[in-house]
N, C-alpha and C positions, 0 to 999 in steps of 0.2 A: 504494500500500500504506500503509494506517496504522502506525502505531505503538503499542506498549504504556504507556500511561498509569501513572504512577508513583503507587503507594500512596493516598500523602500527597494529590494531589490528586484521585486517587476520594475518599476519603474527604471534603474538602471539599467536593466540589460535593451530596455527599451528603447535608451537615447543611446546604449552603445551600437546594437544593431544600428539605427538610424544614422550615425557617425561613423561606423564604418563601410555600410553602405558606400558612403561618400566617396571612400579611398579606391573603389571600384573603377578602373576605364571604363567608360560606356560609349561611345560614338555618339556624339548628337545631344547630349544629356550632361548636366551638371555633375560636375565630381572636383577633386581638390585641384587638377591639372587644367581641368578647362571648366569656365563658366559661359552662361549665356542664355539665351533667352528671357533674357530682363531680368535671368535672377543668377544671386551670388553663393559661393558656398554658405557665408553669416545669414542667408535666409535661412537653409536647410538645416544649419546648427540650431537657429531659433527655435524652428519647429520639431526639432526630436524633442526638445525639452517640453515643449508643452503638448506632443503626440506621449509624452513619458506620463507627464502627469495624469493629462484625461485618461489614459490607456488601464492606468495601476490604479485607478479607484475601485473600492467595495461597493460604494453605495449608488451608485448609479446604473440600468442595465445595457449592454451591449451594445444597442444600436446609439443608446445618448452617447456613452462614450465617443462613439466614432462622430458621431455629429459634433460633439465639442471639441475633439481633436482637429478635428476639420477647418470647423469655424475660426478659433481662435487665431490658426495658425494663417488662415486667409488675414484676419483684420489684422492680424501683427504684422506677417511680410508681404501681403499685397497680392499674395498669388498662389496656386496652388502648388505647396512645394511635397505634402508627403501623403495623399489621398493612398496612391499603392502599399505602402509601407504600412498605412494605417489599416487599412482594410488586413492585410497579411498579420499584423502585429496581436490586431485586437481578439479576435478567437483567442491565443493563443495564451497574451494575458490574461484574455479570463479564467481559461480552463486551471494556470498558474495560483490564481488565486482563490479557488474552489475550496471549500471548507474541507479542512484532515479530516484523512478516512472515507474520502469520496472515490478513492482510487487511484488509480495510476495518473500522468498528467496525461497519457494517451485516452483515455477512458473518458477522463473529465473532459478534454477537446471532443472529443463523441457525443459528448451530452452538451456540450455548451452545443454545437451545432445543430443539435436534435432540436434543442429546444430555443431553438431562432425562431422566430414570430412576425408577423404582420407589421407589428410595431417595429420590433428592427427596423424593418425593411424600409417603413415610411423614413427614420433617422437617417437610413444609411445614404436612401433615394437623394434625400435634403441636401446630405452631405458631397455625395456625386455632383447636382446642380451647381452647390456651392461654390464646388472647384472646380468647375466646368473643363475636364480636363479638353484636350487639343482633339480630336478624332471622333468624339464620342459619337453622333452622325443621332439618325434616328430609330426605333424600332415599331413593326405594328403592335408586335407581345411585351408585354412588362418594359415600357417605356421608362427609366428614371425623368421624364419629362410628366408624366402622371404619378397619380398615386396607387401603390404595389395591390396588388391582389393575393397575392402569393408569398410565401415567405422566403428569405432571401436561398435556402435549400434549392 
């Protein structure tokens, strides 16, 4: 049986993922070697940290997190700098922070999924708009331009 991971250290491994992300080549994409597209590496550092904080809460559920990761990190640096990260991060811290004796942390990522909801989905939707990222284009089924039907599953 795993254990419940304490706050403080979701939240670290949160903004180190997202920090080293950064050290990453990617073509075309922000990283420590090259910037561009209107944003700088001091955006992306901004936004681990508060993608860390909303990520490692207890008291909020899963899709507010990601919508306040979101947002926040829009109004601070202007632009959507960690929507992927966040979306990828958030399962994951939850399942981290799942009450001991719930299981394994695989287990707990099992159930936090299982139990994704409508309401996620509306946050998560909000939070997609929010960051409008570059491609998104449109769709006739589960538009993030409407409100979800379905749960993000």
């Amino acid at each position: 049986m795993g254990g419940s991971i304490p706050e403080e250290n979701v939240r670290e491994a949160i903004q180190q993922a997202c920090l080293t992300e950064l050290e990453a080549l990617k073509p075309g994409n922000v990283h420590v070697h090259a910037e561009g597209h209107g944003m700088t590496v001091g955006h992306f550092r901004a936004s681990a940290a508060i993608a860390a904080e909303h990520l490692s809460r207890r008291d909020t559920s899963l899709g507010e997190k990601i919508l306040g990761a979101v947002e926040c990190s829009v109004v601070e640096v202007g632009c959507n700098t960690n929507l992927g990260i966040v979306l990828l991060c958030a399962p994951l811290a939850e399942a981290a922070l799942a009450a001991e004796g719930e299981g394994t942390l695989r287990e707990r990522l099992a159930r936090v999924l299982r139990n994704l909801n409508i309401e996620d989905a509306s946050y998560v939707y909000e939070a997609i708009r929010m960051a409008s990222p570059g491609g998104l284009g449109d769709s006739d089924e589960h538009d993030v331009a409407d409100e979800p039907t379905v749960d993000l599953r």
